[in-house]
KOLPA-21621 format. One line per 5 residues: their letters; for each residue x, y, z of N, C-alpha, C, O. Coordinates in Angstrom, 2 decimals. Layout:
<nodes>
a) X:Y:Z:X:Y:Z:X:Y:Z:X:Y:Z; ...
</nodes>
This chain:
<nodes>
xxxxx) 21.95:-9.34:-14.59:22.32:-8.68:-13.33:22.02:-7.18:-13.44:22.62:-6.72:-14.41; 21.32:-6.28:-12.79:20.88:-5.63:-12.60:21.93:-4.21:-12.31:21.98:-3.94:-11.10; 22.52:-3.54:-12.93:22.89:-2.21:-12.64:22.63:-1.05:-11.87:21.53:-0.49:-11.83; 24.05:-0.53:-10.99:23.32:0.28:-10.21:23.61:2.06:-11.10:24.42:2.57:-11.88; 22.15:2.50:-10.24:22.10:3.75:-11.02:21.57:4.43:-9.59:20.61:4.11:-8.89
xxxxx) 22.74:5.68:-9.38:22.80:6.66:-8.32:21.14:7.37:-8.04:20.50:7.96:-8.92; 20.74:7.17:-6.80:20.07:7.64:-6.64:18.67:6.92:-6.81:17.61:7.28:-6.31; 18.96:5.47:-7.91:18.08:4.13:-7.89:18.09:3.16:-6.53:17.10:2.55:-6.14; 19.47:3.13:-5.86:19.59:2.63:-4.60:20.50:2.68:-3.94:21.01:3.77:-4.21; 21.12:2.18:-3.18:22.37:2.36:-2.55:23.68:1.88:-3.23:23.98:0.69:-3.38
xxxxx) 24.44:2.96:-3.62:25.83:2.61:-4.01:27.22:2.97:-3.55:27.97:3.95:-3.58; 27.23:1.44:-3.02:28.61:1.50:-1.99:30.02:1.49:-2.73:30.03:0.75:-3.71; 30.74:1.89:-2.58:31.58:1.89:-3.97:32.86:0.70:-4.01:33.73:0.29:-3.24; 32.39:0.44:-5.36:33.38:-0.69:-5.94:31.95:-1.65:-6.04:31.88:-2.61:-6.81; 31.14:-1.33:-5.38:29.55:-2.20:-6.17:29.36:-1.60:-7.51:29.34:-0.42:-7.88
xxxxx) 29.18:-3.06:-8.32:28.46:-2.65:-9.79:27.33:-2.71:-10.08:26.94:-2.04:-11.03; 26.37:-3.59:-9.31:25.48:-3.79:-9.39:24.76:-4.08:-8.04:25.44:-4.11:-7.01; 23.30:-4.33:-7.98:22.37:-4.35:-7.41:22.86:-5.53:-5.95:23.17:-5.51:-4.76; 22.69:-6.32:-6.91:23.05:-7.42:-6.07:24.59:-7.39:-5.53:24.73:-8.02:-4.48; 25.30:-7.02:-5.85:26.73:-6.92:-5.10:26.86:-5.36:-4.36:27.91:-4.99:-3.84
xxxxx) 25.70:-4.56:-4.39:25.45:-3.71:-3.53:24.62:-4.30:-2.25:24.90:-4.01:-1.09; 23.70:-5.07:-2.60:23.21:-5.96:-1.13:24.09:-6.45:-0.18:24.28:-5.98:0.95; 24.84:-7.78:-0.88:26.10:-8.27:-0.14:26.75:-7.74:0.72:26.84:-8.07:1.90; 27.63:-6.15:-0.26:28.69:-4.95:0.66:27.83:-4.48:2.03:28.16:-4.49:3.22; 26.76:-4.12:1.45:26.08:-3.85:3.29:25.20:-4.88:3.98:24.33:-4.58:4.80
xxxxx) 25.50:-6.14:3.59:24.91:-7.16:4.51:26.66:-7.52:5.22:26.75:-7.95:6.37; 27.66:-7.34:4.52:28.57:-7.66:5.23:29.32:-6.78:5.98:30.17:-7.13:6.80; 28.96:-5.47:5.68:29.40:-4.16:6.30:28.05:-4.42:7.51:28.52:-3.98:8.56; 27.28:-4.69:7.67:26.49:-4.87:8.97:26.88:-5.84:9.90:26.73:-5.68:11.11; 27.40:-6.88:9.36:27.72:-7.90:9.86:28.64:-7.83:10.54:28.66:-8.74:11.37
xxxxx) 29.87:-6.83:10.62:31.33:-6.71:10.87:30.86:-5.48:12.11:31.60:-5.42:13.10; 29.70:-4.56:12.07:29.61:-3.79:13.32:28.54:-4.35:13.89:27.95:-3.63:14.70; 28.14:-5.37:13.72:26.32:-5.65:14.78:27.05:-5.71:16.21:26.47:-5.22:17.18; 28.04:-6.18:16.32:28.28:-5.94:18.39:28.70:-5.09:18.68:29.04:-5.07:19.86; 28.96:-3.84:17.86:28.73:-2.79:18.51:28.33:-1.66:17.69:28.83:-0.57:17.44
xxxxx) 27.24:-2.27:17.35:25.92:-1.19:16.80:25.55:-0.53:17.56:25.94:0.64:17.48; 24.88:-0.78:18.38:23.89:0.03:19.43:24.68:0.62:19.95:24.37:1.81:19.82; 25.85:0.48:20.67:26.68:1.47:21.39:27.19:2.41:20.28:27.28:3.53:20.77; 27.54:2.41:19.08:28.09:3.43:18.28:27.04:4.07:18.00:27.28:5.26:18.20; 25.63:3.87:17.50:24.48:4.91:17.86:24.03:5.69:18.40:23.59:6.75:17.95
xxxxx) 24.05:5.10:20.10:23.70:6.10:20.99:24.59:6.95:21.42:24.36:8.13:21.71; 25.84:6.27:21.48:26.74:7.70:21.62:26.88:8.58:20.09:26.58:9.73:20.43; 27.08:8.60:19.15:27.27:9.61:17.76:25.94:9.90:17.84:25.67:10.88:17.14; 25.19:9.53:18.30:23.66:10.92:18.74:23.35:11.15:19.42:22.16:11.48:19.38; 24.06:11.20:20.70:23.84:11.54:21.93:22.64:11.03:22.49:22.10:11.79:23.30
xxxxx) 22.25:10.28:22.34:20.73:8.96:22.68:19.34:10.01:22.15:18.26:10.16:22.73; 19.94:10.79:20.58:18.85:10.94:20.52:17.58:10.49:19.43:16.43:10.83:19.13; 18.98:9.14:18.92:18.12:7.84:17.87:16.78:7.21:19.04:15.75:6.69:18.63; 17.06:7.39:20.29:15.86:6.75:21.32:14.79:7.60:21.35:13.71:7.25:21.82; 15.03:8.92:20.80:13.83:9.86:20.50:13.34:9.53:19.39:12.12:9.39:19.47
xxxxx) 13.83:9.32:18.23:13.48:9.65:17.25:12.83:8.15:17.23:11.78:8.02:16.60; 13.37:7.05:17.86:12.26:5.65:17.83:11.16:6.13:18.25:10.29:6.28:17.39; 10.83:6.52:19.67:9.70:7.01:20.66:8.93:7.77:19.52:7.77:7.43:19.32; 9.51:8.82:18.70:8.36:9.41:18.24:7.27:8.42:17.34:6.09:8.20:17.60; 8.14:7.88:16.12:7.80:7.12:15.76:6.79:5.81:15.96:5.96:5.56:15.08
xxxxx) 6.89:5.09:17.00:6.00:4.47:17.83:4.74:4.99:18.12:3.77:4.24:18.05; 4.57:6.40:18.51:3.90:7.52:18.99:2.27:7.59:17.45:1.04:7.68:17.47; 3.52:7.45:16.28:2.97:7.79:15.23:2.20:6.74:14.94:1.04:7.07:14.67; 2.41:5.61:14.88:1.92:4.57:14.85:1.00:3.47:15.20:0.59:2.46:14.63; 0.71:4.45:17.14:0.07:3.91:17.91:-1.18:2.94:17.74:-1.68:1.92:18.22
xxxxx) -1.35:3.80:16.86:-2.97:3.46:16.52:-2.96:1.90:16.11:-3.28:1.06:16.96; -2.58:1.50:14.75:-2.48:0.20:14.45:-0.98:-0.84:15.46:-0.37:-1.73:14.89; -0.83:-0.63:16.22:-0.18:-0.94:17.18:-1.30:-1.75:17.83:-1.25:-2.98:17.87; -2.58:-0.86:18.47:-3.24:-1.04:19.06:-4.85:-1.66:18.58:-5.92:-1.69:19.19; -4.49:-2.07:17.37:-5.58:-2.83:16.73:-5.55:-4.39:16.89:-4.74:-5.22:16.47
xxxxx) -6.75:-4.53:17.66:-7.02:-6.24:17.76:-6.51:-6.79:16.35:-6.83:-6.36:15.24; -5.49:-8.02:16.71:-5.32:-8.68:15.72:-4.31:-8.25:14.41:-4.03:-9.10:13.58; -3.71:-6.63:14.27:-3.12:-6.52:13.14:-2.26:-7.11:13.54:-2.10:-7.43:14.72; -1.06:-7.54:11.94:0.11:-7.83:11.58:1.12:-6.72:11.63:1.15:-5.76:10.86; 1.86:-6.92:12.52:3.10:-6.08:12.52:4.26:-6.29:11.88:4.04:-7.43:11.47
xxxxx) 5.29:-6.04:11.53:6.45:-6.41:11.07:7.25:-4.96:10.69:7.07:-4.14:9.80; 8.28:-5.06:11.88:9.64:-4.25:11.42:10.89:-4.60:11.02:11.69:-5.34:11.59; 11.01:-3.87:9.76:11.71:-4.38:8.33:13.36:-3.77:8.90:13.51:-2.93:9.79; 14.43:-4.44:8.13:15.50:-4.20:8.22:15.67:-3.98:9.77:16.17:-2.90:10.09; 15.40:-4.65:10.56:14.98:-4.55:12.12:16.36:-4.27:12.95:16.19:-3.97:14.13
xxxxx) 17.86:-4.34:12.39:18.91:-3.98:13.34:19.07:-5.34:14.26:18.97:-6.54:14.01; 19.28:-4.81:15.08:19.67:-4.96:16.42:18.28:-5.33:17.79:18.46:-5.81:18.91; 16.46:-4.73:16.90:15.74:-4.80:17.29:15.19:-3.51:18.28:14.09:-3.66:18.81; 15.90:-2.33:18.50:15.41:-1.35:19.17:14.17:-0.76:18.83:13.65:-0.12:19.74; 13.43:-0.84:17.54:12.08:-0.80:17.41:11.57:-1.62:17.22:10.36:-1.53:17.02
xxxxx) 12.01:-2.43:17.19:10.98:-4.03:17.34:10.65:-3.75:18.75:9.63:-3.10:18.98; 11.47:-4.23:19.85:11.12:-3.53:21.48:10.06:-2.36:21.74:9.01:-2.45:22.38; 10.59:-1.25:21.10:9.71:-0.32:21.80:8.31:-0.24:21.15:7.46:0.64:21.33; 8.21:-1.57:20.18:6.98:-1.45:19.61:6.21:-2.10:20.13:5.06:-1.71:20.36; 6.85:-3.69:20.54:5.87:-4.54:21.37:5.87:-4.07:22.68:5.08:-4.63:23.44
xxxxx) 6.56:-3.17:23.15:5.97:-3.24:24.62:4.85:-2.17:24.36:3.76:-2.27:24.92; 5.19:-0.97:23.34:3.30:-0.25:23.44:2.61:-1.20:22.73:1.41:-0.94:22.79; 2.85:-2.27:22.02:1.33:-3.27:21.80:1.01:-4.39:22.40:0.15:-5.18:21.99; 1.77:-4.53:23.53:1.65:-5.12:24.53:1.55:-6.69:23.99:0.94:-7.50:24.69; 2.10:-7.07:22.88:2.17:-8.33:22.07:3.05:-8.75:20.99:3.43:-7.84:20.25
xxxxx) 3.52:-10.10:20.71:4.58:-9.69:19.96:4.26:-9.44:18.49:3.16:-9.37:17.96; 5.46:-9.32:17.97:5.58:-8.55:16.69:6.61:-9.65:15.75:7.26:-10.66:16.01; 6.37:-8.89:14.66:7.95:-9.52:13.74:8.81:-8.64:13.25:8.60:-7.54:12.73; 10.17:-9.40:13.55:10.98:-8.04:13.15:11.91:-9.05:12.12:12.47:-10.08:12.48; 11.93:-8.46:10.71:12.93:-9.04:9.61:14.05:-8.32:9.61:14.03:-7.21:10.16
xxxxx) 15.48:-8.90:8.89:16.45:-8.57:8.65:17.19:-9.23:7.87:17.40:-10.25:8.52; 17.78:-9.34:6.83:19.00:-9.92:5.72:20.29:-10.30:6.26:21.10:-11.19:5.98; 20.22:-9.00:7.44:21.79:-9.62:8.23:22.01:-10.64:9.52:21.81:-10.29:10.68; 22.43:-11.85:9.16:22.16:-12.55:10.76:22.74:-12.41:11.76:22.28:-12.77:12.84; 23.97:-11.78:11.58:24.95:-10.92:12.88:23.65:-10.16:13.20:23.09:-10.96:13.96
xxxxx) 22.84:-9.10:13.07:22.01:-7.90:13.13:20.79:-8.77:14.34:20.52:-8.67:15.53; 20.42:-9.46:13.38:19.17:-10.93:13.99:19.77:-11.37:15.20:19.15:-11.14:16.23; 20.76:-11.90:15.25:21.80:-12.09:16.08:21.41:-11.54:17.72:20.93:-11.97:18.77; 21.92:-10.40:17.16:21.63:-9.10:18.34:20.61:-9.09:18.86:20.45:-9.39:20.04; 19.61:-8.68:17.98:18.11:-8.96:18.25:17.77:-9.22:18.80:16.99:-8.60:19.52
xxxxx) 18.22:-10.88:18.92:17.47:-12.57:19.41:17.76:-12.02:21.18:17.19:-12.33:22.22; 18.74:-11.25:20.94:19.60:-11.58:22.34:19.09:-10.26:23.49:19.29:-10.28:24.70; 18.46:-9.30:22.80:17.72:-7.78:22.87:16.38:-8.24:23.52:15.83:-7.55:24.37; 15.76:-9.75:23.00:14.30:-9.55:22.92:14.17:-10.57:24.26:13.21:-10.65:25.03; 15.35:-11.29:24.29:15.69:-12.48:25.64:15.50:-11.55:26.76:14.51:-11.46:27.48
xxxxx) 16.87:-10.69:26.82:17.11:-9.65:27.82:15.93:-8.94:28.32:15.81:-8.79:29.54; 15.23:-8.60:27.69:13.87:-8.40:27.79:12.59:-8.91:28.03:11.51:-8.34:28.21; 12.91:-10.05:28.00:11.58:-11.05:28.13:10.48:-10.49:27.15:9.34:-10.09:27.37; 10.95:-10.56:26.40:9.87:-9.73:24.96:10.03:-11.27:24.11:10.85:-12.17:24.30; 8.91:-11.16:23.10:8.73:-12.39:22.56:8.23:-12.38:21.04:7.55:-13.31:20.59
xxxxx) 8.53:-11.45:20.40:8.42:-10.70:18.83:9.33:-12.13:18.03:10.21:-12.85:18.51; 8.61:-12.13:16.52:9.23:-13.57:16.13:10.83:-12.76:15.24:11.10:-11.60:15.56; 11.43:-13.23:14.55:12.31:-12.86:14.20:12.58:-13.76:12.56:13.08:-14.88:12.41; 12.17:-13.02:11.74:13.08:-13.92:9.99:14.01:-13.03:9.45:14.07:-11.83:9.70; 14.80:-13.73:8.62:15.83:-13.54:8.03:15.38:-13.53:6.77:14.94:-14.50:6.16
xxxxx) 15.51:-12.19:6.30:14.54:-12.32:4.66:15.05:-11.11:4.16:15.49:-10.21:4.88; 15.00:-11.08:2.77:15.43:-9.48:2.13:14.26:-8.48:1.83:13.32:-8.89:1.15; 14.28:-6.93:2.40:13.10:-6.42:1.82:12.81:-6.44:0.90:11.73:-5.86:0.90; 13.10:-6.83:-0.32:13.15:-6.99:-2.15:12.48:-8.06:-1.93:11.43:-7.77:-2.50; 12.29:-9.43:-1.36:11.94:-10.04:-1.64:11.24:-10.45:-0.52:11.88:-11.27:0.12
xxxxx) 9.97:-10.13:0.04:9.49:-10.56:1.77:9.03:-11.49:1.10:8.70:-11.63:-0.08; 9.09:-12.46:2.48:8.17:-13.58:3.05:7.04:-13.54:3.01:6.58:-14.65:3.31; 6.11:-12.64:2.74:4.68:-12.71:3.29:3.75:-12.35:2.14:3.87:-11.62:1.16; 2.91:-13.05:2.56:1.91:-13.34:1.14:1.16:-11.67:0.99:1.29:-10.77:1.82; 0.31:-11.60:-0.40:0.03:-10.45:-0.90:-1.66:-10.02:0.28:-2.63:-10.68:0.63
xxxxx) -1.10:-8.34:0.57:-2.12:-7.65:1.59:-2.08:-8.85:2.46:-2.94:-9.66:2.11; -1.39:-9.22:3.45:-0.83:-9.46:4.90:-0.71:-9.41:5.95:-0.90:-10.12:6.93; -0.20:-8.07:5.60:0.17:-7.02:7.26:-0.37:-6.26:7.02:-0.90:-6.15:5.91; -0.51:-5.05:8.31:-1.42:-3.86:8.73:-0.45:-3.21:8.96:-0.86:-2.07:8.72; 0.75:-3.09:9.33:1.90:-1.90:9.45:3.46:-2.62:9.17:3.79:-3.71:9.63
xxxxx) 4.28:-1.80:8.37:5.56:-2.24:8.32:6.13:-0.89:8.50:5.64:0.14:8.04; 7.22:-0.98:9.24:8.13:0.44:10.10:9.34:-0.48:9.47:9.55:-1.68:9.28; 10.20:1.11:9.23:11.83:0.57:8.72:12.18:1.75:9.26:11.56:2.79:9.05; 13.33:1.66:10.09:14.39:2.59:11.16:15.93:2.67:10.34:16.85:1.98:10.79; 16.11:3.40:9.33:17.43:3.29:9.19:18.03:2.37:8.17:19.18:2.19:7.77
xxxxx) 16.98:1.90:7.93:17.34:0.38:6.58:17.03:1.19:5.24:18.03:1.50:4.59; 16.06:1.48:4.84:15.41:1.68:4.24:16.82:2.51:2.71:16.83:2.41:1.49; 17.48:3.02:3.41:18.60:4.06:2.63:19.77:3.23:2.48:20.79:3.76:2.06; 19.75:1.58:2.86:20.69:1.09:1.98:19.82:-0.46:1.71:20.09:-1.62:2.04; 18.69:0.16:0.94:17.90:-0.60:-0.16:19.16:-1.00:-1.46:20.28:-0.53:-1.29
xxxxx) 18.93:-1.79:-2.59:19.79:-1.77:-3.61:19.07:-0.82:-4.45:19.45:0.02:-5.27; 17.78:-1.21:-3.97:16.87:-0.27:-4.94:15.53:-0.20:-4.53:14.67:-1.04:-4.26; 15.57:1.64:-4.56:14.10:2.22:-3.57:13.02:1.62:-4.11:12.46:0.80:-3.39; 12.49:1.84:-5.39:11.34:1.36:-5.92:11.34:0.31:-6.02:10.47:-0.02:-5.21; 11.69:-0.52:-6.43:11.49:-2.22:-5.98:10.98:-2.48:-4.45:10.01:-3.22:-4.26
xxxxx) 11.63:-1.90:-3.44:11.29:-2.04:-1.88:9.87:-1.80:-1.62:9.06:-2.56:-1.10; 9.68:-0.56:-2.09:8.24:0.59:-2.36:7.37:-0.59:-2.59:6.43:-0.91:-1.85; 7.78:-1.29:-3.77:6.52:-2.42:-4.26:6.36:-2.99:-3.84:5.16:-3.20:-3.65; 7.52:-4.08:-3.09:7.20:-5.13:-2.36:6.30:-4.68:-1.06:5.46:-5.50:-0.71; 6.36:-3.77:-0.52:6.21:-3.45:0.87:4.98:-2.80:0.79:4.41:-2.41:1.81
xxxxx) 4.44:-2.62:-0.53:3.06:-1.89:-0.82:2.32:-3.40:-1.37:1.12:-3.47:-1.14; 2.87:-4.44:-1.97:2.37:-5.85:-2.61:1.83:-6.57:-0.92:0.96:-7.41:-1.14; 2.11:-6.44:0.46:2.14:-6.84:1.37:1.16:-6.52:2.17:0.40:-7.32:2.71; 1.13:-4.96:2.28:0.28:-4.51:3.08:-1.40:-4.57:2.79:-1.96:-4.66:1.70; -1.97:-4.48:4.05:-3.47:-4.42:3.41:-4.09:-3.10:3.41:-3.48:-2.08:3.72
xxxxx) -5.71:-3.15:2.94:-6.05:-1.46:2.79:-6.04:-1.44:4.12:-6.12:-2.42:4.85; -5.89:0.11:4.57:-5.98:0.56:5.52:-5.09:0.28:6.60:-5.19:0.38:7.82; -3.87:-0.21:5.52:-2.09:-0.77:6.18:-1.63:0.69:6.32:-2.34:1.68:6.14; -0.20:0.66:6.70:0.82:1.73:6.44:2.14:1.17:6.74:2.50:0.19:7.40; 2.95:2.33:5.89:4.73:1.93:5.96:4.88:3.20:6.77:4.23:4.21:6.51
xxxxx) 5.92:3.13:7.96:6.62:3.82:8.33:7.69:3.99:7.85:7.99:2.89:7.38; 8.49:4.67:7.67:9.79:5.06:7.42:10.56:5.82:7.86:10.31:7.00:7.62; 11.67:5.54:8.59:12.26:6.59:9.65:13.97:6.47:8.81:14.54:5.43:8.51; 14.45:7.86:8.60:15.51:7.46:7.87:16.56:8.94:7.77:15.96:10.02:7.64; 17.38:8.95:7.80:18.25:10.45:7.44:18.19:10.74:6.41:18.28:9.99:5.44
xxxxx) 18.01:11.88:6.41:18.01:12.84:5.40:18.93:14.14:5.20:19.75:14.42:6.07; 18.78:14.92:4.06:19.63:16.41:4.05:18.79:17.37:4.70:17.60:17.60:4.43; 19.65:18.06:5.78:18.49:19.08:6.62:18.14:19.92:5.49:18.80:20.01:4.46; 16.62:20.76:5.89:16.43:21.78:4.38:17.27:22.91:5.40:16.39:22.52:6.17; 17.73:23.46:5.83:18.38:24.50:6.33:20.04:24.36:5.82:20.91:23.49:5.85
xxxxx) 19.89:25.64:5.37:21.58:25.41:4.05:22.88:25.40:5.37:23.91:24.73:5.45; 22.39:26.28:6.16:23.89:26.74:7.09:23.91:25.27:7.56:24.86:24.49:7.45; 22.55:24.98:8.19:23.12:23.56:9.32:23.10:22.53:8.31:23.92:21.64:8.55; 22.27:22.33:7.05:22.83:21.23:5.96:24.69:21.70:6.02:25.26:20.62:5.88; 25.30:22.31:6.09:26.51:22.50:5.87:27.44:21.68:6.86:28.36:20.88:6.66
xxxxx) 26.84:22.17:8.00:27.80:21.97:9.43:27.77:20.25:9.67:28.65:19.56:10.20; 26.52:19.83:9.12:26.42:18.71:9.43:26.65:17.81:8.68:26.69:16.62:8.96; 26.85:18.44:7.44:27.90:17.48:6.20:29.26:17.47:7.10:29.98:16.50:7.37; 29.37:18.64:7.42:31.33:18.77:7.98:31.54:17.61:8.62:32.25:16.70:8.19; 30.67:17.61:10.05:30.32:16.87:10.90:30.48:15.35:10.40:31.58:14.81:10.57
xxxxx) 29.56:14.70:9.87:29.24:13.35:9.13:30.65:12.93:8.10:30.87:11.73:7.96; 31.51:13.86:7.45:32.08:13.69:7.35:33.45:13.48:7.48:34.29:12.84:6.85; 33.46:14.03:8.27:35.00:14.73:8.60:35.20:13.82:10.09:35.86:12.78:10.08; 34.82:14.12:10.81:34.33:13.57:12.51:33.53:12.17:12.51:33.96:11.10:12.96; 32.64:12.34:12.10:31.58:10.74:12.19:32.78:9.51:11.75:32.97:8.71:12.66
xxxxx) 33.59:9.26:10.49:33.88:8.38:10.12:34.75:7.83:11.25:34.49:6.68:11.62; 35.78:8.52:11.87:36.38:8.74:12.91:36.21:8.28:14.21:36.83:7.40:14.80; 35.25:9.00:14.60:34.40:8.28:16.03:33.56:6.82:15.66:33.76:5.90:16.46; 33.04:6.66:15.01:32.42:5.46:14.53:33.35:4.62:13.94:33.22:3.43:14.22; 34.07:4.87:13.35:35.36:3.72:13.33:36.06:2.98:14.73:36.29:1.87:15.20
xxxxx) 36.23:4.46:15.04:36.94:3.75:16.36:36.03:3.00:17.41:36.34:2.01:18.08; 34.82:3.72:17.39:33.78:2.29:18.39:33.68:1.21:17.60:34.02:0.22:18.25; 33.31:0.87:16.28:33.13:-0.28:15.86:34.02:-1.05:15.61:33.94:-2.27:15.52; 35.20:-0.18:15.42:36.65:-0.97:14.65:36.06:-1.21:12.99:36.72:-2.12:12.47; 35.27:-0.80:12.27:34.83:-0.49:10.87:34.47:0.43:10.44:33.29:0.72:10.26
xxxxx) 36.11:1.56:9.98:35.91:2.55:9.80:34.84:3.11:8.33:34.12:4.07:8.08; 35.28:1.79:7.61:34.59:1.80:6.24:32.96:2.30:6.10:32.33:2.98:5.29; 32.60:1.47:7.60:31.38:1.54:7.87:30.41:3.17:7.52:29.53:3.40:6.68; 31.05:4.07:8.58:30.97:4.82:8.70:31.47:6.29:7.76:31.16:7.47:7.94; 32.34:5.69:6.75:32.18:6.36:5.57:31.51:6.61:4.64:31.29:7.68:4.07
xxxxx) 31.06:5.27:4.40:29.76:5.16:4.06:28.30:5.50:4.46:27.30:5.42:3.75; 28.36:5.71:5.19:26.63:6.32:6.39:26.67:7.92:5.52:25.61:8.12:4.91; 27.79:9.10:5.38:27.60:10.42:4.96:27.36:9.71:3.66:26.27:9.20:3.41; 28.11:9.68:3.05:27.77:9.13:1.54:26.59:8.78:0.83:26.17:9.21:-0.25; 25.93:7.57:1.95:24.81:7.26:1.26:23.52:7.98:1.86:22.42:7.57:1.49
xxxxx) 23.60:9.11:2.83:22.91:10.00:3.13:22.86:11.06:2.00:21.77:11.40:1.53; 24.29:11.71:1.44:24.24:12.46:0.18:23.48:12.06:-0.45:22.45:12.69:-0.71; 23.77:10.78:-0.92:23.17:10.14:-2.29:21.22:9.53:-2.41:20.67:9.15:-3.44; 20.42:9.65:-0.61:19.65:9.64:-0.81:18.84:10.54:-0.98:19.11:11.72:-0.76; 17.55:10.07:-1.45:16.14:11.17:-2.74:16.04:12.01:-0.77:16.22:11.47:0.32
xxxxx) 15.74:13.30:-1.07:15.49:14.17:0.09:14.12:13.80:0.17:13.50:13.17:-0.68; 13.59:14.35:1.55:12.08:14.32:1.93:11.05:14.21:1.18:10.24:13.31:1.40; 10.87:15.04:0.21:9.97:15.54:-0.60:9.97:14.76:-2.07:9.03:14.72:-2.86; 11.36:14.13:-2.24:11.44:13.40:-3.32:11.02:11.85:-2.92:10.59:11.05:-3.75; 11.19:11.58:-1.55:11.05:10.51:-1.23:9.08:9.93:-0.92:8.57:8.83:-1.12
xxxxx) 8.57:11.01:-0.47:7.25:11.00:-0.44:6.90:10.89:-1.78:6.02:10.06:-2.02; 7.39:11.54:-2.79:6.94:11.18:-4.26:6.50:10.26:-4.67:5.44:9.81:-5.11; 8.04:9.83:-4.38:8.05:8.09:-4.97:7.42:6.98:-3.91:7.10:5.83:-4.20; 7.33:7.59:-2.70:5.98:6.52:-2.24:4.37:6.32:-3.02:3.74:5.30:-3.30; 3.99:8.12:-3.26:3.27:8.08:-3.79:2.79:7.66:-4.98:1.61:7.43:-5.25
xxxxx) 4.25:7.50:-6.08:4.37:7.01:-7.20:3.93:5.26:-7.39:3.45:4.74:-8.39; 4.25:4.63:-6.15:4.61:3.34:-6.05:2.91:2.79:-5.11:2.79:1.96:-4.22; 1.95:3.56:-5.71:1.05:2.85:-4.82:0.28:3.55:-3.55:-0.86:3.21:-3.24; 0.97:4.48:-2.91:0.53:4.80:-1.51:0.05:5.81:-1.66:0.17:6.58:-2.61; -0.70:5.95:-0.51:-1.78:6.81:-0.55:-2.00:7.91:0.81:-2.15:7.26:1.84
xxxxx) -2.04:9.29:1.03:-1.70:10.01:1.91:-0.51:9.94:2.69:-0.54:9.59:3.86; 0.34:10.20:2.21:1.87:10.19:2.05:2.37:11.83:3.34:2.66:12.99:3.06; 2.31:11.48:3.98:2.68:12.58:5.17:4.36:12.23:5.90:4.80:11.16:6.34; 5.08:13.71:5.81:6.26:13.27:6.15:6.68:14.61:7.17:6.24:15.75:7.04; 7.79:14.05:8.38:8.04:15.39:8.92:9.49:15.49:9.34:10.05:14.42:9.58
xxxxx) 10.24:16.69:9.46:11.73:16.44:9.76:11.58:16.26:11.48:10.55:16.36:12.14; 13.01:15.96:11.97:13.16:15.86:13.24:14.24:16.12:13.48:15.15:15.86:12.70; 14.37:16.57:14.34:16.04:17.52:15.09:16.64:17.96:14.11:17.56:17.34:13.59; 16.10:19.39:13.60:16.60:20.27:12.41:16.83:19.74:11.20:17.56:20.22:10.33; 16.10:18.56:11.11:16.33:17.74:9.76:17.08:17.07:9.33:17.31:16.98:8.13
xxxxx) 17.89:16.16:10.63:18.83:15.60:10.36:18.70:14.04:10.09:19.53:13.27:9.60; 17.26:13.78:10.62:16.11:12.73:10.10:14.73:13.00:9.43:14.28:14.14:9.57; 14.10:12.23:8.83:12.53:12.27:8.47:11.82:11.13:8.35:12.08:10.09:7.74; 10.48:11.59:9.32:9.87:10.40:9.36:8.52:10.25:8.36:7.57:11.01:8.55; 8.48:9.37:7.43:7.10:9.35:6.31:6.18:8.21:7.01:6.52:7.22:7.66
xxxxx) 4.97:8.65:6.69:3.95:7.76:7.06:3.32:7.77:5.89:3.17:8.85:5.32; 2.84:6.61:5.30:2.21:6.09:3.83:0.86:5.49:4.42:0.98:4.34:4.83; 0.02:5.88:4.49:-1.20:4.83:4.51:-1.89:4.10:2.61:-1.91:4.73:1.55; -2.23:2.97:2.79:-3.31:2.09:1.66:-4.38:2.12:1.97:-4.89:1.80:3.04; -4.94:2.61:0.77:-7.03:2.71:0.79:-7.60:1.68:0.84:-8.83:1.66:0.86
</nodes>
């Protein structure tokens, strides 16, 4: 059984390991998926619907390629699964570990008359055979991996040349005053308001925490680059309170 080591992946506490760090946030997802989306858009004032849009934006391109493989990883609730198939005007796949999360999804993509397939699979371990897909996007998953580099591989073992990983994920702003305010913030306030919409306050104690504890921007492009990928471009968004990496394969 596999040991967790800070800063190797997500450690929720009272997890010892890898695998009983998966579990805690497949079941900590599971306990807010009906009211995910509403505790989102309000604790960012709807401006997680920007930070999808940009993203999409970034992406366009293989969006819009006859025939690629799509698939968005750790998919939620499905809000970028959506705004992806309607700019590719076709469906998509969106994975997830949590079936409360899938759940949501299923019920996101109905409401919509959208028609993206949907599996239940762990990013550590995808479904899909080696060079595959042409783009994989992760919104928010990606930072409660058990473990970054393992993900990195699988998700680089998948793609084909001239694939890419998106990655959209919070980060520490580089600005010290507003890195400050917005620790206060995330901590002090977030657990609070997000408790009380979800009724899982735990939840949301965890979100500052494992934001502390993830590799910043620049460390995180590293280790893409370390793991395989190739032109590794990353940028902050709303004073750095997110960052989005784009990885392309040669």
């Amino acid at each position: 059984m596999s040991t967790l080591t800070p800063g190797k992946g997500t450690t929720p506490q009272g997890a010892a390991s890898e695998q009983e760090a998966s579990r805690w946030v497949r079941h900590m997802f599971g306990r807010v998926a009906g009211r995910y989306d509403l505790a989102n858009h309000l604790l960012s004032a709807n401006i997680d619907r920007n930070w999808r849009r940009h993203t999409v934006s970034r992406v366009r391109d293989i969006l819009h390629r006859p025939g690629s493989r799509v698939v968005d990883l750790a998919c939620g609730t499905g809000d970028l699964l959506v705004a992806m198939e309607r700019e590719a005007g076709r469906p998509l796949i969106g994975s997830d570990f949590c079936h409360p999360m899938l759940a949501g999804a299923q019920s996101k993509l109905a409401r919509t008359r959208l028609r993206s397939a949907l599996v239940e699979a762990d990013g550590l371990a995808l479904p899909f055979p080696n060079q595959s897909l042409d783009l994989i996007t992760i919104a928010f998953g990606f930072r409660n991996f058990a473990n970054y580099e393992a993900g990195l591989v699988e998700m680089r073992r998948t793609l084909r040349p001239g694939g890419a990983l998106a990655i959209l994920e919070f980060t520490t702003p580089p600005n010290a005053t507003f890195a400050a305010v917005y620790n206060w913030y995330s901590r002090r306030i977030l657990p609070v308001l997000g408790g009380a919409i979800s009724g899982a306050p735990e939840a949301y104690s965890y979100l500052p925490e494992s934001v502390r504890k993830f590799p910043g921007a620049p460390e995180l492009a590293e280790l893409m680059r370390s793991t395989g990928f190739q032109t590794v471009t990353w940028e902050y968004l709303t004073f750095g309170i997110t960052a989005l990496h784009i990885a392309r394969t040669a």
